[in-house]
N, C-alpha and C positions, 0 to 999 in steps of 0.2 A: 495706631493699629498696624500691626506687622502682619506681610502678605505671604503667605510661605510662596516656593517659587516649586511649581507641579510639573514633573515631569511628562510630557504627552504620552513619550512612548511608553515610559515605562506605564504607565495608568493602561493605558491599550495593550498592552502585551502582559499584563495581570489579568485582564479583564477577558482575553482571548483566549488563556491558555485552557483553562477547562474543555474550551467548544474544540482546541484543535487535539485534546490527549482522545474527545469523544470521536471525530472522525477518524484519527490515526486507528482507535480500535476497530471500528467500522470497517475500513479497509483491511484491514486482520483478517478481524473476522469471516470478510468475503473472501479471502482470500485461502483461507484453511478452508473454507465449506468449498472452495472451486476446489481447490486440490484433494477432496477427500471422494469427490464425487466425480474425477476423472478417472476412466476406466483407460488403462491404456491395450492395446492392443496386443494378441500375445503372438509369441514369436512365430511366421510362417515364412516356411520355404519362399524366400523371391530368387525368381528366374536370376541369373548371373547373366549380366550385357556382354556379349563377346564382339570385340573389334574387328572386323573386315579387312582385310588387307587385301 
């Protein structure tokens, strides 16, 4: 009887890749809902700082 010879990593990084494509999008996705729902602030007159001499 012949033993095949089992790669660990690669068996673990088959076995991984699904969970890491599902949090990769997860973090997408949060990431487009932050940026969709930031309001940024619109342009106002700020004081100009004038130097002292």
């Amino acid at each position: 009887m012949q033993y095949e010879t089992v790669d660990e990593a690669k068996l673990t990084a088959q076995r991984l890749r699904p969970l890491v494509l599902v949090v990769v999008a997860a973090k997408l996705a949060v990431s487009a809902l932050l940026l969709t729902t930031v309001q940024f602030p619109k342009e106002v007159n700020t004081p100009e700082i004038v130097a002292l001499r």
